[in-house]
Legacy VTK file of the C-alpha trace (Angstrom):
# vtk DataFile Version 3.0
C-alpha trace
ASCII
DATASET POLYDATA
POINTS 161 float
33.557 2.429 76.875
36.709 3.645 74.767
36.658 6.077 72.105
37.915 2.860 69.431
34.576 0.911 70.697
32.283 3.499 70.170
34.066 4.050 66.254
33.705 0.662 65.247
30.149 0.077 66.710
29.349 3.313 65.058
31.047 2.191 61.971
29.427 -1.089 62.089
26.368 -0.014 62.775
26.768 2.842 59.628
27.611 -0.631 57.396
24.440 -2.306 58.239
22.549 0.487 57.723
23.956 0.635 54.390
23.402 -2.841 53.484
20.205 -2.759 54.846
19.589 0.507 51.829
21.415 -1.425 49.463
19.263 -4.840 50.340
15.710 -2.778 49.973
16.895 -1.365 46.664
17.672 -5.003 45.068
14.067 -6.122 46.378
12.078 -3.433 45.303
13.532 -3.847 41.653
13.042 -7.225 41.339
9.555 -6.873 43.053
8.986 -4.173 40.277
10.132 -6.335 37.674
8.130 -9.404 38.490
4.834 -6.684 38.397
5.670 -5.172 35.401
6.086 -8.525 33.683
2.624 -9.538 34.879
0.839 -6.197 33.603
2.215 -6.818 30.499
1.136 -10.459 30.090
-2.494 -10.073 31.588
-2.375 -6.924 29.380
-1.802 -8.638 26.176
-4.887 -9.429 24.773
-6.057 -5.804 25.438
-2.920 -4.136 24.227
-2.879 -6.105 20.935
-6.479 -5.674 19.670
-5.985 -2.021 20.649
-2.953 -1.429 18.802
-4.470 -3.365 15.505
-7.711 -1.328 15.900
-5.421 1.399 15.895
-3.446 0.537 12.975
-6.405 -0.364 10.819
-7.965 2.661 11.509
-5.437 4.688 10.239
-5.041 2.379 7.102
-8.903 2.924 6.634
-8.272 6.627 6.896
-5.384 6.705 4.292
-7.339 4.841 2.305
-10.838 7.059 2.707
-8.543 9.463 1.560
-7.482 8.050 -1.810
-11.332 7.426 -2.720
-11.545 11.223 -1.767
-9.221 12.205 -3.569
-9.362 10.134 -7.235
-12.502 9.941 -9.289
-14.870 7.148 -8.867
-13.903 4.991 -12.424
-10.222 5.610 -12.454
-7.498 2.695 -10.901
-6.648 4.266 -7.903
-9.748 4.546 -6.958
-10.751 0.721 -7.665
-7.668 -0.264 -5.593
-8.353 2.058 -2.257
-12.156 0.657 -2.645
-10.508 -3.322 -2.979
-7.931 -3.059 -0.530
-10.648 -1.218 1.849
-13.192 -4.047 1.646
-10.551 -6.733 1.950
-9.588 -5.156 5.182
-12.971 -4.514 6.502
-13.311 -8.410 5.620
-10.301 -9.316 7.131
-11.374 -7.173 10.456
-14.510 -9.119 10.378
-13.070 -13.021 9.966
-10.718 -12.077 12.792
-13.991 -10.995 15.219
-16.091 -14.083 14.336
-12.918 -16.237 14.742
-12.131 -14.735 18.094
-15.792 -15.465 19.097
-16.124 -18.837 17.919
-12.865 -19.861 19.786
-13.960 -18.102 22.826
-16.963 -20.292 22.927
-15.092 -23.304 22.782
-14.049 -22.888 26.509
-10.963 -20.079 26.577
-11.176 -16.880 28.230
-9.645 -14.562 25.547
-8.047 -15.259 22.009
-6.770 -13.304 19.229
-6.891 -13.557 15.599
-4.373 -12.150 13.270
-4.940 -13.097 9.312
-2.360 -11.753 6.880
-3.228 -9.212 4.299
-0.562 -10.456 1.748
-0.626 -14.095 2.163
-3.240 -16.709 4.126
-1.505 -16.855 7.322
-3.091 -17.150 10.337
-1.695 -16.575 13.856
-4.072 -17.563 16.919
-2.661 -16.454 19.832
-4.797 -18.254 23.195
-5.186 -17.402 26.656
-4.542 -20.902 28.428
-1.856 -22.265 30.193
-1.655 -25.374 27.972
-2.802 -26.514 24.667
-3.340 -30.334 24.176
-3.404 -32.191 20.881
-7.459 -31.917 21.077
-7.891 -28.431 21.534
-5.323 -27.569 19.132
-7.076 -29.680 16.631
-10.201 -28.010 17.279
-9.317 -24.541 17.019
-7.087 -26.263 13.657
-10.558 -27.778 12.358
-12.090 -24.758 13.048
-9.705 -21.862 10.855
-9.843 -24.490 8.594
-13.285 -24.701 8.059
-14.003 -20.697 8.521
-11.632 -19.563 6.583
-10.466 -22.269 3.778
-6.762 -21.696 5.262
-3.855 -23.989 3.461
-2.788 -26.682 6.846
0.836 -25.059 6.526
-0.464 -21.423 7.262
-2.193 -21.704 10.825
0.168 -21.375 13.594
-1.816 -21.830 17.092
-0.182 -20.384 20.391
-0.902 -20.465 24.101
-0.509 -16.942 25.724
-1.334 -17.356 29.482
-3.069 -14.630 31.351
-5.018 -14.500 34.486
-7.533 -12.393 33.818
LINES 1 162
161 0 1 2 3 4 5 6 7 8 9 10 11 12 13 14 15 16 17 18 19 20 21 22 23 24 25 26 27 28 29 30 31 32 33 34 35 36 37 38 39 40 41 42 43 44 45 46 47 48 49 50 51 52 53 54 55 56 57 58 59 60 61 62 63 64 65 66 67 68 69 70 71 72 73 74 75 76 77 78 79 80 81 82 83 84 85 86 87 88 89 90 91 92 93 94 95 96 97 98 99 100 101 102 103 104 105 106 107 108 109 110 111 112 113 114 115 116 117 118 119 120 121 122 123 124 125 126 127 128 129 130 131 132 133 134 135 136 137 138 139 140 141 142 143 144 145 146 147 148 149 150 151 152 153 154 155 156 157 158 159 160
């Protein structure tokens, strides 16, 4: 064999090596990609609940700290105590909410009311929400929670779990 068939075998063989790296690279991103999306969605129900306990918790805290640090008849005081029992209340419709829709057939739900106005957001783990189920969870906000028709917003979130 020449010396020029051995370079450009060699060289060849250097290419396809490098494709070959550059190939693997493109897969294992995509493949990474494609995971990361599906920890995140089959995640969601966990990560949100966790990150509103977290939040409330420090609004409690703030607020624990007002009552601490105003006497027990002035304004501020009234308000931290108010806005402290409407959250613990608020906390409380979202659990029962959460447990009643769970036991209407769906794996996981969340509940998020609105502490300024009577929105509702229902996010539910299914891959599709007919008419009927919709109206169900509808009737059932409705019912629990005397919420105006305009202010529930229902919304499929599919997980497997």
């Amino acid at each position: 064999m020449t010396k020029t068939k051995k370079v450009i075998i060699m060289s060849s063989l250097v290419l396809l090596l490098a494709l070959t790296a550059v190939l693997n690279v493109l897969l294992v991103n995509r493949n990474t990609e494609a995971q990361a999306d599906a920890i995140t969605t089959a995640n969601y129900f966990t990560t949100y609940r966790s990150e509103r306990t977290e939040k409330r918790s420090e609004e409690l805290l703030q607020l624990d700290s007002i009552i601490e640090l105003y006497d027990e008849g002035s304004e501020k005081y009234a308000e931290a105590v108010d806005l402290k029992m409407k959250i613990v209340g608020i906390m409380e419709n979202e659990l029962v909410i959460e447990t009643m829709i769970k036991s209407l057939g769906f794996s996981d739900a969340v509940v998020s009311i609105g502490m300024d106005s009577d929105n509702v957001n229902v996010f539910i783990n299914t891959d599709e929400l007919d008419a009927t189920t919709a109206l169900s969870v509808y009737n059932l906000l409705r019912n629990e929670l005397g919420v105006p028709d305009t202010n529930i917003i229902i919304m499929p979130v599919y997980t497997q779990i």
